[in-house]
DSSP file (Angstrom, degrees, kcal/mol; ACC not computed):
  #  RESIDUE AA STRUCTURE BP1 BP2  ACC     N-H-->O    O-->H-N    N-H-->O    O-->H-N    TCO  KAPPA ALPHA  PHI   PSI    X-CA   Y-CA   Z-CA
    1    1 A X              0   0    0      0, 0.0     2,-0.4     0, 0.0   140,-0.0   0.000 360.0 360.0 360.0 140.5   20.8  -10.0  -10.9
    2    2 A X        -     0   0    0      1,-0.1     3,-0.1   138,-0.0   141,-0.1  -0.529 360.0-175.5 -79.0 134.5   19.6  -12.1   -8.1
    3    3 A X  S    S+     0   0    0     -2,-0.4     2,-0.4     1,-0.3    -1,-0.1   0.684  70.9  28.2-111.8  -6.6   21.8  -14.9   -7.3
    4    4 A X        -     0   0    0      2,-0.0     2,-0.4   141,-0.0    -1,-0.3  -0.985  69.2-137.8-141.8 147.4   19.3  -16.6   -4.4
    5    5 A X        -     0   0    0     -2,-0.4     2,-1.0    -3,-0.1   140,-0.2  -0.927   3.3-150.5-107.3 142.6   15.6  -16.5   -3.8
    6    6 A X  B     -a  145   0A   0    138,-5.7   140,-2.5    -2,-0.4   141,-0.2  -0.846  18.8-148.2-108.0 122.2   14.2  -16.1   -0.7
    7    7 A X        -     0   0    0     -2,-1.0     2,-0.4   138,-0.2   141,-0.1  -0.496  23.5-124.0 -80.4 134.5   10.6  -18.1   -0.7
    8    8 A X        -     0   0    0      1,-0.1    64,-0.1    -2,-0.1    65,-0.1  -0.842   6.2-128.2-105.5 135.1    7.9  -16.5    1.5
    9    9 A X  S    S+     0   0    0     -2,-0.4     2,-0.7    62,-0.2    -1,-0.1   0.762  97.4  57.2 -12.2 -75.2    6.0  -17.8    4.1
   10   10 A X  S    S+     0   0    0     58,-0.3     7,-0.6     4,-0.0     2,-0.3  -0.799  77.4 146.4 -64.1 109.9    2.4  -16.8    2.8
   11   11 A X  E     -B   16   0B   0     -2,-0.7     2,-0.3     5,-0.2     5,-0.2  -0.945  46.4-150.6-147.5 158.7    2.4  -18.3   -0.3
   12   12 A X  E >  S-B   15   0B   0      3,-3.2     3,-7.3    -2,-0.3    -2,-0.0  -0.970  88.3 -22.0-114.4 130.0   -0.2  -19.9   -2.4
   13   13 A X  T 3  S-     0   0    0     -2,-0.3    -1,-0.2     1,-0.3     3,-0.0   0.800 131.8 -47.9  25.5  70.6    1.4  -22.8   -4.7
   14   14 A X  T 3  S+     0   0    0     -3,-0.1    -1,-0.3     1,-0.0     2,-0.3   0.606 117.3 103.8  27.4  28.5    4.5  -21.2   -4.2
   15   15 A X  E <  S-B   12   0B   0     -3,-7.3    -3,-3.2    -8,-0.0   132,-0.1  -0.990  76.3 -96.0-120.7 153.2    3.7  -17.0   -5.1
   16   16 A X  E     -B   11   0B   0    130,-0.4    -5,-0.2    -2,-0.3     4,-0.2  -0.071  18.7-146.3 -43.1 151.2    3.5  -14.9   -2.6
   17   17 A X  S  > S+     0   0    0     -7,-0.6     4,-3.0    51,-0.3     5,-0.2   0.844  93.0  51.3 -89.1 -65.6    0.4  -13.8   -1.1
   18   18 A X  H  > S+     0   0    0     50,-0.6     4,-1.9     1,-0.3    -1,-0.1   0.756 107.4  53.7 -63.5  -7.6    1.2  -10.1   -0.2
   19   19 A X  H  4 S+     0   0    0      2,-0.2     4,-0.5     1,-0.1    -1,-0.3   0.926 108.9  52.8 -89.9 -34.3    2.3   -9.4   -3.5
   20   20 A X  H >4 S+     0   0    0      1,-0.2     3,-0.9    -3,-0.2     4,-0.3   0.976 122.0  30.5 -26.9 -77.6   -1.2  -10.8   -4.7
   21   21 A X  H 3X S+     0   0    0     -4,-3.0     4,-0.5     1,-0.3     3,-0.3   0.511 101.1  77.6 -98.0 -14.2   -2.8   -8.7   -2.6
   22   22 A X  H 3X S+     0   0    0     -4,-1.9     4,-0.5    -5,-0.2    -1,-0.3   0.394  85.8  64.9 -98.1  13.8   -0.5   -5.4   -2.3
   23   23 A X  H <> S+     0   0    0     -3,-0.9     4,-2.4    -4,-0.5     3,-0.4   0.831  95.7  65.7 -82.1 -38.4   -1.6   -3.7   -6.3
   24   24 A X  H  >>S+     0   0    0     -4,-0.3     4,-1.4    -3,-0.3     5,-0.5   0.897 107.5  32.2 -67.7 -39.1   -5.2   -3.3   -4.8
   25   25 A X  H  <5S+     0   0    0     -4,-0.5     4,-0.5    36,-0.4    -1,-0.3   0.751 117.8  56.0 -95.2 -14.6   -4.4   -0.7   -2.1
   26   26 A X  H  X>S+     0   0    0     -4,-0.5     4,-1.1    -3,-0.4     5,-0.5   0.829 120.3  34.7 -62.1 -42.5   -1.5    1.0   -4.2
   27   27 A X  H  X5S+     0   0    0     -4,-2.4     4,-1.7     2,-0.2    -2,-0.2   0.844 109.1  57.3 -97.6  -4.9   -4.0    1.4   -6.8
   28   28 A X  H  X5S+     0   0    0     -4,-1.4     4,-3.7    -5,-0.4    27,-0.3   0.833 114.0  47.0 -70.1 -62.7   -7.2    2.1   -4.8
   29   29 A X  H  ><S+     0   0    0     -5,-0.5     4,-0.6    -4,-0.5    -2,-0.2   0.832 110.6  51.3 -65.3 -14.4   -5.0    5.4   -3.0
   30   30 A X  H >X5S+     0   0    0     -4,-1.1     3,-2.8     2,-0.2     4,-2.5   0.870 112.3  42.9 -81.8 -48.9   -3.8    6.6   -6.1
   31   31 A X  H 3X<S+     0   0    0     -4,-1.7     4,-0.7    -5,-0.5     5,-0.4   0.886 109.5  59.6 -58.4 -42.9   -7.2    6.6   -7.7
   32   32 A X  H 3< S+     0   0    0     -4,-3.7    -1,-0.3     1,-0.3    -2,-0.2   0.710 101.6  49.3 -48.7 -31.9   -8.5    8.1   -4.6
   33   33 A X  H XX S+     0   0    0     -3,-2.8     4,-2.5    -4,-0.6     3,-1.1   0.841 110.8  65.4 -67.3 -40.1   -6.0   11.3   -4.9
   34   34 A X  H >X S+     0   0    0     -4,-2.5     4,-1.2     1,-0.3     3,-1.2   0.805 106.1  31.5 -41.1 -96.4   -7.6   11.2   -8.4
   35   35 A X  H 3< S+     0   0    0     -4,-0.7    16,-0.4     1,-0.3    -1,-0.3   0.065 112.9  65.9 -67.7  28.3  -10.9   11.8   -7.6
   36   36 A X  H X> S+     0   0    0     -3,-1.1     3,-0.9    -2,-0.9     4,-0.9   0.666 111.7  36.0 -95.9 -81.1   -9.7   14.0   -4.7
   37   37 A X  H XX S+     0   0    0     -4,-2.5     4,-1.9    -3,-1.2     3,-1.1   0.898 114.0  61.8 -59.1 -46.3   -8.2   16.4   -7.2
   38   38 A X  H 3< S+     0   0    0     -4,-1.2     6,-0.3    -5,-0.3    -1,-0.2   0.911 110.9  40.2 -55.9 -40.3  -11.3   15.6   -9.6
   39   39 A X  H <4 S+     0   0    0     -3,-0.9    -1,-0.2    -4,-0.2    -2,-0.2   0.300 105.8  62.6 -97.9  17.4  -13.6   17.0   -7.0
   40   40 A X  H << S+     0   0    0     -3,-1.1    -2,-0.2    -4,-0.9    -3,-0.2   0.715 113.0  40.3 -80.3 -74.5  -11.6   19.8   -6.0
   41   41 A X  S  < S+     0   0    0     -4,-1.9    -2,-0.2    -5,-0.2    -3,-0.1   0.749 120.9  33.9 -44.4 -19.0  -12.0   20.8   -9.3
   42   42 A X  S    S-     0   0    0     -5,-0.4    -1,-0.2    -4,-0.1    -3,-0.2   0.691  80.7-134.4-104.0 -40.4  -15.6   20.1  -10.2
   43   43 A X        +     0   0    0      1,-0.2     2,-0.6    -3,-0.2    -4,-0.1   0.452  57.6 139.8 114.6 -38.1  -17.3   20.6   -7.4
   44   44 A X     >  -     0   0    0     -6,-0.3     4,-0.7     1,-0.1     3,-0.5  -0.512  45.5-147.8 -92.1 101.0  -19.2   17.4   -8.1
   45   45 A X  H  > S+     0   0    0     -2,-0.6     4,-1.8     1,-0.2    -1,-0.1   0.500  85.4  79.5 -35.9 -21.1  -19.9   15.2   -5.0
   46   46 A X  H >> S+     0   0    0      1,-0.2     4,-2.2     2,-0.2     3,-0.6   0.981  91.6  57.0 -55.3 -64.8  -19.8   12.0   -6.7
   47   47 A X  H 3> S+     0   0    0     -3,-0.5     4,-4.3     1,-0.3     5,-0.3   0.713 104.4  45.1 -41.3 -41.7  -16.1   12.2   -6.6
   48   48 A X  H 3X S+     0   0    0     -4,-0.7     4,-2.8     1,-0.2    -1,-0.3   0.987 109.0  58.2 -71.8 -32.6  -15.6   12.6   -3.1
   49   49 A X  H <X S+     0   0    0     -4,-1.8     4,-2.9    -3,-0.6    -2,-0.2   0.897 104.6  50.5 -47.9 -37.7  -17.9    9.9   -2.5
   50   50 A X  H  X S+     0   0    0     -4,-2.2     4,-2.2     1,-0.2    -1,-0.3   0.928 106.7  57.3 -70.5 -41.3  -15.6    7.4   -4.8
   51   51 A X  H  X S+     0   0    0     -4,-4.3     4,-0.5   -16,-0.4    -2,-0.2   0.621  98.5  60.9 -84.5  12.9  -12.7    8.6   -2.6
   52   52 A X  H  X>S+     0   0    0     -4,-2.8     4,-0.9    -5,-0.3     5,-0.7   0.656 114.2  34.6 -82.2 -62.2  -14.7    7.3    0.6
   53   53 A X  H  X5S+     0   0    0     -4,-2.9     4,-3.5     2,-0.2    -2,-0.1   0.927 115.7  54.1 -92.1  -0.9  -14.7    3.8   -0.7
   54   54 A X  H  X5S+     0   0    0     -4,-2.2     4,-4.3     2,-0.2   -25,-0.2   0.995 110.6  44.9 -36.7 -81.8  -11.4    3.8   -2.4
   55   55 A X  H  X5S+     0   0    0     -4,-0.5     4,-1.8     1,-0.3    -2,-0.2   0.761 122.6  41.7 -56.7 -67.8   -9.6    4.8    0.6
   56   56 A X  H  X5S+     0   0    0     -4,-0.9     4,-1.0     2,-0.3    -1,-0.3   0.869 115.8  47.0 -15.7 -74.6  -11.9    2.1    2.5
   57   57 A X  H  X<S+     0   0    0     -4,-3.5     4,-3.1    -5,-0.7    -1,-0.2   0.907 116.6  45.0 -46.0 -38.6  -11.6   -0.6   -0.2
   58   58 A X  H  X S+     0   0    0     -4,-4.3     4,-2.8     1,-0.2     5,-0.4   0.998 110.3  56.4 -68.7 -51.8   -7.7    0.2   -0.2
   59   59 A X  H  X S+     0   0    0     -4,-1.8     4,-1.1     2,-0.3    -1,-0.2   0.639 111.8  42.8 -46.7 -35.3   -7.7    0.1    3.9
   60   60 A X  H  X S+     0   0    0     -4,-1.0     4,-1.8     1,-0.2    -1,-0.2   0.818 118.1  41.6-105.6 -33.4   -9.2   -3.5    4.0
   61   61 A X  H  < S+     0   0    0     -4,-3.1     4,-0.5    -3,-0.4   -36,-0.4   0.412 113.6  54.9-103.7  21.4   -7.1   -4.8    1.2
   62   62 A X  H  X S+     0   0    0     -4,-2.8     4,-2.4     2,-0.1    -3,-0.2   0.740 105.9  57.6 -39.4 -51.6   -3.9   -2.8    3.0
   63   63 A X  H  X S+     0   0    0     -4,-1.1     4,-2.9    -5,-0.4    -2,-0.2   0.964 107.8  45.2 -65.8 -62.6   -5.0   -4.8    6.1
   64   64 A X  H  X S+     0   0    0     -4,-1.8     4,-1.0     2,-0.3    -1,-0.2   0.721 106.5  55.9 -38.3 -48.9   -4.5   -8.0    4.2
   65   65 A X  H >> S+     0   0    0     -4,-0.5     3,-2.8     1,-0.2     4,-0.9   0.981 110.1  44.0 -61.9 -69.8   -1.3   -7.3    2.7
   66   66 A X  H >X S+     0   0    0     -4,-2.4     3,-1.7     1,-0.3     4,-1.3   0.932 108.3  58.5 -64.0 -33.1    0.5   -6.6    5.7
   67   67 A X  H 3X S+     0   0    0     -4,-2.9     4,-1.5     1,-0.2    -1,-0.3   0.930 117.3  34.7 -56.2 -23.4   -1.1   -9.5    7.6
   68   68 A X  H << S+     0   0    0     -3,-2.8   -50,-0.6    -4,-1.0   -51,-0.3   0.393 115.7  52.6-116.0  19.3    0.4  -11.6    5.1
   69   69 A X  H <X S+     0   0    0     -3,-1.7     4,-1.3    -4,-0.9    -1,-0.3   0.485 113.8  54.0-113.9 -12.8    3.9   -9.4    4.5
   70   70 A X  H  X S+     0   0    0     -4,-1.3     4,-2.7    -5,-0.5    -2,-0.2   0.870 100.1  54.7 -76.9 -57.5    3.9   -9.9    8.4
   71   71 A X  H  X S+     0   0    0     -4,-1.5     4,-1.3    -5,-0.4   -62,-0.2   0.952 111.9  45.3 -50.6 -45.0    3.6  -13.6    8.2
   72   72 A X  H  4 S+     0   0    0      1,-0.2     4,-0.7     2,-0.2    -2,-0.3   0.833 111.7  54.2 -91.4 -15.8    6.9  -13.7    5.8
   73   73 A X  H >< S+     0   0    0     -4,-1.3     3,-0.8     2,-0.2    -1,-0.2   0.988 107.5  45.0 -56.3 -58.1    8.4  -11.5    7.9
   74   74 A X  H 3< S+     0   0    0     -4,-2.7     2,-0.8     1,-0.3    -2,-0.2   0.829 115.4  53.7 -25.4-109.1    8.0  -13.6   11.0
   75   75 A X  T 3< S+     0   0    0     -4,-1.3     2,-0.3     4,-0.1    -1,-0.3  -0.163  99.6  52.6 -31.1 -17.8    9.0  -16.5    9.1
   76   76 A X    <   -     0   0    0     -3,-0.8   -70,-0.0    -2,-0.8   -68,-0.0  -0.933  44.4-174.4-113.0 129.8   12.2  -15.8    7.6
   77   77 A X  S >> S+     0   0    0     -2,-0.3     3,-2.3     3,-0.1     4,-1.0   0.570  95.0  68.4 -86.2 -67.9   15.4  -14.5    9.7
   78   78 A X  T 34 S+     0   0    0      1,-0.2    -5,-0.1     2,-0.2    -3,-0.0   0.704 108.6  26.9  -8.4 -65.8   16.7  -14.4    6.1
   79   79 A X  T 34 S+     0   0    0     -7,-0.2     3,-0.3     1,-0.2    -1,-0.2   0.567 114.6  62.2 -90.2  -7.8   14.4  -11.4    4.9
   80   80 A X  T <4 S+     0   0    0     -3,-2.3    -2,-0.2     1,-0.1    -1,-0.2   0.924 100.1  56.2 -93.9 -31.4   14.2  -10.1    8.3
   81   81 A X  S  < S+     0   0    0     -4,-1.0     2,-0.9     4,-0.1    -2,-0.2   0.385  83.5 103.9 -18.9 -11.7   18.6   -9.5    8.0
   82   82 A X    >>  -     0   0    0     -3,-0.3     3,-1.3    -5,-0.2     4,-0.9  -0.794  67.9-161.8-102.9  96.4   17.6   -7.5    5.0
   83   83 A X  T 34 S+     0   0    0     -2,-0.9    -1,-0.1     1,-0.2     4,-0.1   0.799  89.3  55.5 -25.1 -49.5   18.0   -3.8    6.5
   84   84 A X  T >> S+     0   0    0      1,-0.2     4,-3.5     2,-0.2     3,-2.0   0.802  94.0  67.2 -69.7 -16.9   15.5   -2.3    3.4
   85   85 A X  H <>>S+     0   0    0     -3,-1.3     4,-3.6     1,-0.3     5,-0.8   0.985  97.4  53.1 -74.7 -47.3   12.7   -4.8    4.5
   86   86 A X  H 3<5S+     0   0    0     -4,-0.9    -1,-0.3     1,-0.2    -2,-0.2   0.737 113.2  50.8 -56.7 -12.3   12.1   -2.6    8.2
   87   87 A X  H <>5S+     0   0    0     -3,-2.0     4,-0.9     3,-0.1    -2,-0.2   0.695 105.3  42.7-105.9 -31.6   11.8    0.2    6.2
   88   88 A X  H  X5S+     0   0    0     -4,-3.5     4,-2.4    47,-0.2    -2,-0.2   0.790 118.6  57.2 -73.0 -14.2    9.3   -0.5    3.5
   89   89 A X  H  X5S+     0   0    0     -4,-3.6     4,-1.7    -5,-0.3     5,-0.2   0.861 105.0  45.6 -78.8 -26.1    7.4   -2.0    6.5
   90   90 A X  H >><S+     0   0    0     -5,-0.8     4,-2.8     2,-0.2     3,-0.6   0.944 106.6  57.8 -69.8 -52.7    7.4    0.7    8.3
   91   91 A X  H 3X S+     0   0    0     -4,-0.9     4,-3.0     1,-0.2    -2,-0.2   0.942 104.7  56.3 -60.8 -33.9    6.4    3.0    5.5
   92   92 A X  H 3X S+     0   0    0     -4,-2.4     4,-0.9     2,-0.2    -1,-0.2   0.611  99.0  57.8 -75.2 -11.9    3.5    1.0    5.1
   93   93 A X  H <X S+     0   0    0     -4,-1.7     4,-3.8    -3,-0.6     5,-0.3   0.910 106.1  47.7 -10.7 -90.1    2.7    1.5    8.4
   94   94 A X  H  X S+     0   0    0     -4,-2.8     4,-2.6     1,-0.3     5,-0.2   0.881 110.9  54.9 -50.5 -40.5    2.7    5.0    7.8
   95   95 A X  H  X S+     0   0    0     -4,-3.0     4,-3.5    -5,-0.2    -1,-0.3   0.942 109.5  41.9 -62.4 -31.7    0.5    4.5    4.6
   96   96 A X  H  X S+     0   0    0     -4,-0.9     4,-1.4     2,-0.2    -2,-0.2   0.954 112.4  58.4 -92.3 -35.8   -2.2    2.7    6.0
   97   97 A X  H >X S+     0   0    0     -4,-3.8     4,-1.8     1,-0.2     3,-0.9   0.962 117.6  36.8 -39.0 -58.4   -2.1    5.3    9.5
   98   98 A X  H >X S+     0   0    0     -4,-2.6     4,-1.7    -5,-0.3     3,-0.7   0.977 115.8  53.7 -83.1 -42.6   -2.7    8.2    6.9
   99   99 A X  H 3X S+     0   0    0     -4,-3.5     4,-3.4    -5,-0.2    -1,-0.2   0.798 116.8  36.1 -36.0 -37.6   -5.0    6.2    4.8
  100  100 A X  H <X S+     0   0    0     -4,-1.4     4,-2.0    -3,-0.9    -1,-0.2   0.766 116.8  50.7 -97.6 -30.0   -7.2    5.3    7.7
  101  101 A X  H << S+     0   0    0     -4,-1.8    -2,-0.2    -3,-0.7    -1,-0.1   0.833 117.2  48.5 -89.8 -41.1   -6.7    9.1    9.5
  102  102 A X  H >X S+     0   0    0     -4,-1.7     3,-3.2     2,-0.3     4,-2.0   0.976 105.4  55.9 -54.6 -75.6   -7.9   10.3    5.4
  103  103 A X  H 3X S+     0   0    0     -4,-3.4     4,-1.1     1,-0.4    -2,-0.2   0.810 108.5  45.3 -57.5 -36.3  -10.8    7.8    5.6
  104  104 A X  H 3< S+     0   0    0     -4,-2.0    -1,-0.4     2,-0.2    -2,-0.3   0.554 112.1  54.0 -51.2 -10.3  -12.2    9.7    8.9
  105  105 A X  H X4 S+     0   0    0     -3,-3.2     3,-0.8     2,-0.2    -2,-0.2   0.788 113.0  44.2-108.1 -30.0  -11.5   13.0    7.2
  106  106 A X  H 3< S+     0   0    0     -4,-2.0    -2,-0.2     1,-0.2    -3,-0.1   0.753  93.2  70.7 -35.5 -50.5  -13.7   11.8    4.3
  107  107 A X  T 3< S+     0   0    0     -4,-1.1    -1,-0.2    -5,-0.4    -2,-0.2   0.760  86.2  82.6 -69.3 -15.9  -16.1   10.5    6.1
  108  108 A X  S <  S-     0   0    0     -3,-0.8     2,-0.2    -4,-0.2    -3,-0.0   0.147  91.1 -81.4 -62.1 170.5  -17.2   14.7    7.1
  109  109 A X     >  -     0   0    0      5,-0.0     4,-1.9     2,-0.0     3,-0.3  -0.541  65.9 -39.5 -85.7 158.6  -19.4   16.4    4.2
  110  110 A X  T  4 S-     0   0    0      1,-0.2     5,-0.1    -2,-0.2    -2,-0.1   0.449 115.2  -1.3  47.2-149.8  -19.0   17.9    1.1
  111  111 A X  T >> S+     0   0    0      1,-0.3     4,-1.5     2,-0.2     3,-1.3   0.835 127.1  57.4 -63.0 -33.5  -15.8   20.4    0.7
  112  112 A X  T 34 S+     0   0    0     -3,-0.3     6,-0.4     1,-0.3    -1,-0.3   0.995  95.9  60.3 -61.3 -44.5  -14.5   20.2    3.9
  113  113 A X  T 3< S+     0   0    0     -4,-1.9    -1,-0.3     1,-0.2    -2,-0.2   0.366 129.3  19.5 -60.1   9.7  -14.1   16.2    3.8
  114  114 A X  T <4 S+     0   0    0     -3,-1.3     2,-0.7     4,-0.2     4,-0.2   0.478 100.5  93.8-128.7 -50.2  -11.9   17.1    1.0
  115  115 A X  S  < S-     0   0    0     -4,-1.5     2,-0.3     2,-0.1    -1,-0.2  -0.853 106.8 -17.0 -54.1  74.4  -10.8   20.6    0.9
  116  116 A X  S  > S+     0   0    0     -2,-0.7     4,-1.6    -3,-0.1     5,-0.3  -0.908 141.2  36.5-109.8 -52.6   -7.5   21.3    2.5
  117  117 A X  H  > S+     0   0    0     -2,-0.3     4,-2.4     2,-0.2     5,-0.3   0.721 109.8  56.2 -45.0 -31.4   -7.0   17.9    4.7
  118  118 A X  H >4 S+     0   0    0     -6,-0.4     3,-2.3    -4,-0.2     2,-0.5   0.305 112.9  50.2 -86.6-148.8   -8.5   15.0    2.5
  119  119 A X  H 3> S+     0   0    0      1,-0.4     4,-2.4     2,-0.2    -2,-0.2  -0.340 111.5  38.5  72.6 -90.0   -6.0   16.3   -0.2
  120  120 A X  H 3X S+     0   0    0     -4,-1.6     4,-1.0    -2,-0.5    -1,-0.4   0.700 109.2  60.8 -81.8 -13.8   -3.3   16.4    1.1
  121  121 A X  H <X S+     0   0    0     -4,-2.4     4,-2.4    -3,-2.3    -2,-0.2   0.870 113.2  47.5 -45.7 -52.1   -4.0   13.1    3.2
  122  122 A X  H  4 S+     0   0    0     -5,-0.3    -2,-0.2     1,-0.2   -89,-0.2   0.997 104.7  53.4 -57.5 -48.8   -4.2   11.6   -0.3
  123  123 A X  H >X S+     0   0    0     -4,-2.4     4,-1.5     2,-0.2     3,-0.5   0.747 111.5  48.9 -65.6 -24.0   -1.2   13.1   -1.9
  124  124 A X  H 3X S+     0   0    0     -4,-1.0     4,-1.9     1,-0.4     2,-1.1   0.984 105.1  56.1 -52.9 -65.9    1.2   11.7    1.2
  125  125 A X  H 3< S+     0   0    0     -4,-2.4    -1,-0.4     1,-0.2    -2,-0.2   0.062 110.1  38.5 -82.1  51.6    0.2    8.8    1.2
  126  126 A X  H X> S+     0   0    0     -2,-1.1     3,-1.4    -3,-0.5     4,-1.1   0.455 112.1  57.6 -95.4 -72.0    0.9    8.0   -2.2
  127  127 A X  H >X S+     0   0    0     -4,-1.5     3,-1.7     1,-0.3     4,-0.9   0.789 112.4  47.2 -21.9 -70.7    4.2   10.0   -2.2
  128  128 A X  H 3X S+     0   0    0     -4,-1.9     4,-1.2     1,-0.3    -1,-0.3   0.717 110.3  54.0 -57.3 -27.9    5.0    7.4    0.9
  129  129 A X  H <4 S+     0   0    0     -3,-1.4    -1,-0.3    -5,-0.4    -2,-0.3   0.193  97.5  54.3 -82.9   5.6    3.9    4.9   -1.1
  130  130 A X  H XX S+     0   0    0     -3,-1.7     3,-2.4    -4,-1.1     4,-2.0   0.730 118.8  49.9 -95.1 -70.0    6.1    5.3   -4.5
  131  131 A X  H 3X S+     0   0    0     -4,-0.9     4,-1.4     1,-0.3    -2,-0.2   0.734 114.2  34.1 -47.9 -45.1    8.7    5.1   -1.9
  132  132 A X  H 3X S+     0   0    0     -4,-1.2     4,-0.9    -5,-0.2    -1,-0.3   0.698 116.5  55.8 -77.9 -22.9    7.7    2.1    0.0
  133  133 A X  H <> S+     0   0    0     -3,-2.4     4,-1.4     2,-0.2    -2,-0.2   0.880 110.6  48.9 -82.8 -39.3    6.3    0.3   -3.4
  134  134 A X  H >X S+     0   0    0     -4,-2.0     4,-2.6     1,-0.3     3,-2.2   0.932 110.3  53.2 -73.8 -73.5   10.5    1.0   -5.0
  135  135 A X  H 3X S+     0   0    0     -4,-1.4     4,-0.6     1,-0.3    -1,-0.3   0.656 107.6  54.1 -25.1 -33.3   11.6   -0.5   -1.7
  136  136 A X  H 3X S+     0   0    0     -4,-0.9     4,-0.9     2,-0.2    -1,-0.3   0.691 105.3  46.8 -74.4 -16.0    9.5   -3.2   -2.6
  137  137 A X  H <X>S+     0   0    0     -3,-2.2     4,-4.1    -4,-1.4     5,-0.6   0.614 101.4  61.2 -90.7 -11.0   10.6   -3.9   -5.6
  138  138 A X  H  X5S+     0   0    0     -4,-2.6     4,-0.6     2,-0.2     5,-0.3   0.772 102.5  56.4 -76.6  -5.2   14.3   -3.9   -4.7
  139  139 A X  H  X>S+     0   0    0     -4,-0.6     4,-1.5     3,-0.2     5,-1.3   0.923 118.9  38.0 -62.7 -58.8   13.5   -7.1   -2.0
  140  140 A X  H  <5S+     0   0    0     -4,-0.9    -2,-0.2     4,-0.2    -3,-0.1   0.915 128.0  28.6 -61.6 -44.6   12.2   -8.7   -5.0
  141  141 A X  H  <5S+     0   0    0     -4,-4.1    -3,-0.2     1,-0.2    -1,-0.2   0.807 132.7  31.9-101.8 -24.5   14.5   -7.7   -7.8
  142  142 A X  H  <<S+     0   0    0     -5,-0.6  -139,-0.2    -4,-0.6    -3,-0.2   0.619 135.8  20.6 -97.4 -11.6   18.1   -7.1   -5.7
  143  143 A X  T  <5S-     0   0    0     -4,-1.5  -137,-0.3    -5,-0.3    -3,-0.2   0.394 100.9-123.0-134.2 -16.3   17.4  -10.2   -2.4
  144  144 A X    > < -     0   0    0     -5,-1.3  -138,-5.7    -6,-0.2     3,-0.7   0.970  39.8-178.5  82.3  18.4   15.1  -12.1   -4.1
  145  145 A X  B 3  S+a    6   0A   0     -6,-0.6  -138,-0.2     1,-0.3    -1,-0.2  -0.719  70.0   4.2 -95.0 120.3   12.4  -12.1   -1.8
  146  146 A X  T 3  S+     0   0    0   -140,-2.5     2,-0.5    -2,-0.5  -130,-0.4   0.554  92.1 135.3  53.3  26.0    9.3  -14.1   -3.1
  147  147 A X    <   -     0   0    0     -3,-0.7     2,-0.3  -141,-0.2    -1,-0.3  -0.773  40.1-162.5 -87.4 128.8   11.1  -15.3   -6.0
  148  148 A X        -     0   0    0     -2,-0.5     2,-0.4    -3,-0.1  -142,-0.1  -0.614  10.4-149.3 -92.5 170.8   10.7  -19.1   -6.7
  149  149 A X        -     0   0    0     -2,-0.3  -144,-0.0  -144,-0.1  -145,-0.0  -0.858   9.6-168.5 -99.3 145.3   13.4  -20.6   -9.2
  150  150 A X              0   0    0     -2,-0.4    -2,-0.0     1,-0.0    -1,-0.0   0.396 360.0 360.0-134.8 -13.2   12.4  -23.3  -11.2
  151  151 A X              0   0    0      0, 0.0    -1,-0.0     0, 0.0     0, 0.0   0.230 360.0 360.0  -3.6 360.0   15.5  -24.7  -12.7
């Protein structure tokens, strides 16, 4: 149970911003591994073509989340004392590196832009990103990090 909130910097009417903004690129990279694996299987070109502007769509609103998980970092020595918070940041780091390293490998034709690198560019960074996403919910659900109270 959380016994304190810490209130974040980026906020809109008091919720966080990055939390707003950080389901679009979790779910833009998953889907993209989707249809990575869909057009490993098929054949079908559409597919890769949907994980070009996934991986894109997710990269822009990636960029956004971390400008505005950056801001409440900056802004708090509270949630910057918090050991786990340097580490989900960091991983997300790492996601949006392989995301963006992914979207050049994409950007090639056909079966190579997918077939072996594109693949397994997808499947990391999602794997780094269950990891970095549980680390994000233990700021919120164990410190209290963008939690308002209303009492």
């Amino acid at each position: 149970m959380v016994s304190r909130s810490l209130n974040t910097t980026a906020a809109i009417m008091g919720r966080p911003i990055h939390a707003m903004l950080v389901s679009f690129p979790i779910v833009c990279f998953t889907l993209a591994l989707l249809t990575d694996l869909a057009y490993w299987q098929t054949g079908i070109l559409m597919w890769q073509h949907f994980s070009s502007w996934l991986l894109l769509a997710g990269l822009v609103m990636g960029g956004l989340a971390a400008i505005a998980g950056c801001i409440d970092l900056i802004g708090s020595a509270r949630i910057r004392a918090i050991s786990s918070v340097w580490v989900h940041a960091a991983g997300n780091v790492v996601v949006l590196a392989l995301a963006l390293v992914n979207s050049l490998v994409h950007a090639g034709d056909g079966w190579t832009a997918v077939v072996p690198w594109g693949l397994a560019l997808s499947a990391a960074t999602v794997l780094i990103m269950l990891v970095t996403s549980w680390l994000g919910s233990g700021l919120v659900h164990r410190h209290g990090v963008g939690v308002s109270r209303h009492d």
